[in-house]
C-alpha positions, -999 to +999 in steps of 0.1 A: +696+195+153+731+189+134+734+156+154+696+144+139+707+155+106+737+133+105+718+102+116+692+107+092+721+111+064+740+081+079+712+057+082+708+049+044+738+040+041+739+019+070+710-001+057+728-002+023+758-018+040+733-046+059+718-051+021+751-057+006+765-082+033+732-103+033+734-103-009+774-118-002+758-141+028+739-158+002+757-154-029+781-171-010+757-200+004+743-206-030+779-212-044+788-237-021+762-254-025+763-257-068+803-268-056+791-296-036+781-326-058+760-340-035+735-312-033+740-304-077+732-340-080+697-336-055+686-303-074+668-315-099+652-285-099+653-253-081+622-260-061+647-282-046+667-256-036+634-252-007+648-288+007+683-292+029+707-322+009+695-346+039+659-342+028+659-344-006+680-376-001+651-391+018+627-381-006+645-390-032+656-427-013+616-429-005+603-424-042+630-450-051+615-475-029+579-469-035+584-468-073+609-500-073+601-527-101+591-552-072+564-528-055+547-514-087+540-546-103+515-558-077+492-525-086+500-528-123+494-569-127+459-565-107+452-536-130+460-557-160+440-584-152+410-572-135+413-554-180+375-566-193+375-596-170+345-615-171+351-618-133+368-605-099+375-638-086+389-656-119+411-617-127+424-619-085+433-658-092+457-652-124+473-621-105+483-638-082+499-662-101+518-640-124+529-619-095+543-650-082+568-653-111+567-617-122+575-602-084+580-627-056+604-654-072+629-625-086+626-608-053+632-637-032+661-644-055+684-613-050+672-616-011+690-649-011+716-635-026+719-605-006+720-633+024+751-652+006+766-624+002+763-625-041+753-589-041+761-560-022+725-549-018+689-552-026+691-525-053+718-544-073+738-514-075+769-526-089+765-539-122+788-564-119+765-581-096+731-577-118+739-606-143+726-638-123+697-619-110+687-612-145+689-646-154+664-662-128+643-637-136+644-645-172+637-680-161+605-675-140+591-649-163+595-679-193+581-708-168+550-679-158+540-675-192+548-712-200+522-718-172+500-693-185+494-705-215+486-740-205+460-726-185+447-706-206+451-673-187+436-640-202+453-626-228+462-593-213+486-609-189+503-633-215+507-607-229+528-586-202+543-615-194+558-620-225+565-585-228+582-586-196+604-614-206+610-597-242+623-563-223+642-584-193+664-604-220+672-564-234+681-551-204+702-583-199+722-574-229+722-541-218+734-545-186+769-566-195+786-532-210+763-503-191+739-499-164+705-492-176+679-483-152+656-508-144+636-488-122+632-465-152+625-488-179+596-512-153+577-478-145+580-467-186+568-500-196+538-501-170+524-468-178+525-470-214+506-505-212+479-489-186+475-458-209+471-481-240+443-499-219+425-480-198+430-444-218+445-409-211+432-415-170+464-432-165+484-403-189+491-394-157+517-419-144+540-405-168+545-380-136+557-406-116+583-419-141+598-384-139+598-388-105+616-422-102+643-409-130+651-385-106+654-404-079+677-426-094+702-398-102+698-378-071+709-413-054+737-416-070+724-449-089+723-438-125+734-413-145+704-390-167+712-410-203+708-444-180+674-431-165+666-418-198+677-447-218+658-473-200+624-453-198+626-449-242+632-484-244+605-496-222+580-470-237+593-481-272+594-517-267+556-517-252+544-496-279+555-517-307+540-550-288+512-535-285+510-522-325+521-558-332+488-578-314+462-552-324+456-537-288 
């Protein structure tokens, strides 16, 4: 009976004790993981806490590559020009066209590059290395719209082409003393001009900026003013183009 007793009076604290070490167990884990800079640069959030470093590097290298400038623009020049077309066939025609110049020249560009060994890698990450690739793609985006206008294209993708070319020769500047994002500022610029056309359905893709501006800094790529930067001077830029020609 005196035996039961003194099991019944030890077992509280016995379970007490367990508590306590599990609370230092992860007190502990959670502090080395705020000390490691690879995993304080992934949390974004704490949800992210749910994901090991190794995952949320892949999500966040996946969402960089979905969201890059070169795959967004084929959705976003097709949704520009199919704007009050006054046909499938003649929208689909100029697409392709100003994707050609807008997307598949500049991309071609920095894969020749990558091949000569101008730039380190298809993400231009050192800045040092961005300069000539800004500059052919300041030259197609000129000859695009040159072309456009001579065939009298519709005016909704002059007009991103020239607003293309107007934020490229910023970023340029930009780019020669600090590394904007360029990821940041495309996405910015593309969802403020489908928002301004098609209305609040596409308020949504503001989502997806916050997504790729994570991305960015969880890779390592940018820091949050360079994300946050390029996004406000996209947004900005389109707005005021858009003020300017009446749309």
């Amino acid at each position: 009976m005196k035996l039961q007793q003194q099991q019944d009076e030890a077992q509280p604290l016995l379970s007490e004790s367990l508590t306590t070490i599990s609370l230092k167990q992860a007190a502990g884990r959670l502090a080395e993981m705020q000390a490691d800079p690879q995993t304080r640069s992934l949390a974004g959030g704490q949800w992210l806490f749910l994901l090991s470093p190794a995952q949320a590097q892949r999500l966040a290298r996946g969402i960089s590559i979905v969201l890059s400038p070169a795959a967004i623009s084929v959705p976003f020049v097709l949704l520009v020009a199919l704007y009050h077309s006054p046909s499938l066939w003649h929208a689909l025609g100029f697409a392709l066209l100003t994707l050609s110049f807008v997307s598949a020249g500049p991309l071609l560009y920095v894969v020749l590059s990558l091949r000569l060994g101008l730039v380190s890698d298809l993400d231009l990450s050192h800045r040092h290395e961005r300069w000539h690739p800004f500059l052919f793609s300041l030259l197609s985006y000129a000859l695009g719209l040159l072309l456009l206008l001579l065939l009298h294209a519709p005016r909704n993708l002059e007009l991103i082409l020239g607003l293309t070319l107007l934020l490229g020769a910023l970023l340029l500047v930009i780019t020669l003393r600090w590394k904007i994002s360029i990821h940041a500022a495309t996405l910015g610029g593309a969802a403020t001009v489908l928002t301004a056309f098609y209305g609040l359905i596409f308020l949504p893709s503001f989502l997806l900026l916050v997504l790729v501006c994570w991305s960015r800094v969880a890779l390592g790529r940018h820091t949050l003013a360079q994300v946050v930067s390029g996004a406000l001077l996209s947004i900005g830029l389109a707005l005021g183009v858009l003020l300017l020609v009446g749309f």
